[in-house]
N, C-alpha and C positions, 0 to 999 in steps of 0.2 A: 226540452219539456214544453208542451203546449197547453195552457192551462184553457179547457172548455168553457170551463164556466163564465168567462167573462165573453160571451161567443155566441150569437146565433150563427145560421149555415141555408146559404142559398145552393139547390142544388139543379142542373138543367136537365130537368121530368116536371113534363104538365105545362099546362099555358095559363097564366103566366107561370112560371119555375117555381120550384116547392121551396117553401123555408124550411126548415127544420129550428124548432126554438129549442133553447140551454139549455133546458133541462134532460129534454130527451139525447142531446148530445153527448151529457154528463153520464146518464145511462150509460156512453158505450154505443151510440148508435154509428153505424157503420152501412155501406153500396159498392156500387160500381164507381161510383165517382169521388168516395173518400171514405180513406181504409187509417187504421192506427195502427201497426204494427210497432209492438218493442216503443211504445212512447213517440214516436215522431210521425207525423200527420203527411198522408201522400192526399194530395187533391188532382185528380182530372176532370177533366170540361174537354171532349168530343167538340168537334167544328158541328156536328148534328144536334148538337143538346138545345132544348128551350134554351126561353129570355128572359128575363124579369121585365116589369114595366118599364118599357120605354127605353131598351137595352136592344143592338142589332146583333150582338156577339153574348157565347155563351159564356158561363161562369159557375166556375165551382169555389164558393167565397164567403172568410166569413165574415160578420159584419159586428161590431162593439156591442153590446149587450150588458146589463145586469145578470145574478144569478137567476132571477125569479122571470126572466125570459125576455121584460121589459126591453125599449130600444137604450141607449146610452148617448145623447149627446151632449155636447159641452163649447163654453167658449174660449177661447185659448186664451186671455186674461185671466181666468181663476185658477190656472194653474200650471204648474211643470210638465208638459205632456210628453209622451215616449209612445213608440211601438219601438221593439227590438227585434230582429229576426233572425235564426240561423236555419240558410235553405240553400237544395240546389233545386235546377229547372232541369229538368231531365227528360221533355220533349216539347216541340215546339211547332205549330202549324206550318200550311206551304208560309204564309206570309211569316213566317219566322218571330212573331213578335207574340209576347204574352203580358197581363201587367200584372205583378207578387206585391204591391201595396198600394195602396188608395189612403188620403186623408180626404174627405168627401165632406159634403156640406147639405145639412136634412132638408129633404121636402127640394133637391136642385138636381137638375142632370149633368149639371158643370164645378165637376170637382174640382177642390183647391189644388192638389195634386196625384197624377199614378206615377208611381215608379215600373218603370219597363225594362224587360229584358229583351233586346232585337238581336238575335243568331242571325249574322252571314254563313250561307250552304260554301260559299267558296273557299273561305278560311275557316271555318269549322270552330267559331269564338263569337261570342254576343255580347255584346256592350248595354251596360245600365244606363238608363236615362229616363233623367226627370223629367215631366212635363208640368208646368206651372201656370196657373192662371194668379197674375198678378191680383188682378180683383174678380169680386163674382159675378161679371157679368161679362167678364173677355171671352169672346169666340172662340179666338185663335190661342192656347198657351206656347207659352215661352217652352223650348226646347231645350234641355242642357243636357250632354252628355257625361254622366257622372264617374263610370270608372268603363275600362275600355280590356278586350281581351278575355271575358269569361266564358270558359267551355261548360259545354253541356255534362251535366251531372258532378261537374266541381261546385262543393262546396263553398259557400261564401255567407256575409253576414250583408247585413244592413238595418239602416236606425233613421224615422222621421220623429224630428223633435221640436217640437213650438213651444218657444219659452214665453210666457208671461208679456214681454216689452212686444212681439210681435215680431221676432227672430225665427227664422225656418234655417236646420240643417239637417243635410241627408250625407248620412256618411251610407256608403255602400264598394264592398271589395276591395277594404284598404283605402279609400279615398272621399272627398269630402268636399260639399258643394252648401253656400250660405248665403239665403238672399232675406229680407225684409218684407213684412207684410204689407199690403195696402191696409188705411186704418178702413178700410170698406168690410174687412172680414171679420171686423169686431165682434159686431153682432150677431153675427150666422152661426149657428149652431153647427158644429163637427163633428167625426167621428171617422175612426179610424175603420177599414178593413184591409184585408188580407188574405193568398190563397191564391189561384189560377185563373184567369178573367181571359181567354181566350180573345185574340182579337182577329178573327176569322171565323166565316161561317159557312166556307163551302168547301165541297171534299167530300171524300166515306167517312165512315162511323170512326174507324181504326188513327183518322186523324185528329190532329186537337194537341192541347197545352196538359202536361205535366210537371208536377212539382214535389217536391219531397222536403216540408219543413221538418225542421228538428228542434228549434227551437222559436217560438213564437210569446211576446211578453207584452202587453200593454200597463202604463202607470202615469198618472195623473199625479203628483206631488202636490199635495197643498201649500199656498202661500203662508 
């Protein structure tokens, strides 16, 4: 179950890409690039789709919201934070790679972390992997490979969670990866998204990232 409401939706139509705010999502609204069938949430992003500001690859994604459309961000000292997910990826550009979560940080281009999914064409299996910016101003993030072996259209879970003291874990496909904030991201405002972020932009139409959540959860626990 994918709960809309806590959800706006960038989608790649128009320069820069359209949002779609909650409420109209709440409605039921539904495209070409993100359908609901039977309660679980399919998103595709075309290597052809717009950008959003300041983005080279398209993206079908949604982004933390209130219900009343509002944006949602927060600092990870006020509370227990989650996004939970159950998804599979179920097409992948020529560069094989797409990223299904972002914890991001407002008003910055250099997210705290994307969770990516990278399919080798050779072996026919794509490995999750975190990519981390220790603080918010590193260039380069840290790479870790989180779980290893997922095929296309298999099923799988995954969970980014920043607890209160300034603890990051990503459990993703049965396995689990746990590093430590810099106190530099104290202050920065975050917020989770989710959803297909194509990381490719050349090709026909008929190429691009595909994804099929089934179950999508964000929760902030109070202290």
């Amino acid at each position: 179950m994918v709960d809309l409401a806590t959800w706006n939706l960038s989608v790649p139509v128009g320069t820069p890409a359209t949002i779609i705010e909650t409420p109209k999502l709440v409605e039921g609204y539904q495209d070409n690039y993100f359908r609901t069938p039977s309660g679980a949430v399919i998103f595709w992003a075309p290597v052809t789709g717009s950008k959003t500001e300041n983005a080279i690859y398209p993206r079908t994604e949604l982004r933390e919201s209130y219900p009343d459309g509002r944006v949602r961000n927060w600092l990870y000292a006020d509370a227990d934070n989650f996004m939970r997910a159950a998804l599979s990826v179920n097409q992948v550009p020529s560069s094989g790679r797409v990223v299904i979560g972002q914890i991001h940080a407002w008003n910055s281009t250099k997210p705290m972390l994307k969770l990516e999914y990278q399919y080798e064409d050779d072996e026919k299996l794509g490995n999750v992997v975190a990519k981390f910016r220790n603080r918010p101003d590193d260039e380069d993030p840290l790479v870790v490979t989180v779980a290893e072996g997922v095929p296309l259209n298999k099923r799988f879970t995954y969970s980014l969670h920043v607890t209160p003291n300034g603890s990051l874990a990503v459990h993703a496909a049965g396995y689990r990866w746990v590093t430590r904030l810099d106190r530099s991201w104290a202050p920065k405002p975050l917020y989770y998204k989710a959803g297909m972020y194509t990381q490719d932009n050349t090709g026909y139409a008929n190429e691009g990232g595909m994804a099929t959540f089934y179950r999508l959860h964000i929760e902030h626990k109070s202290l």
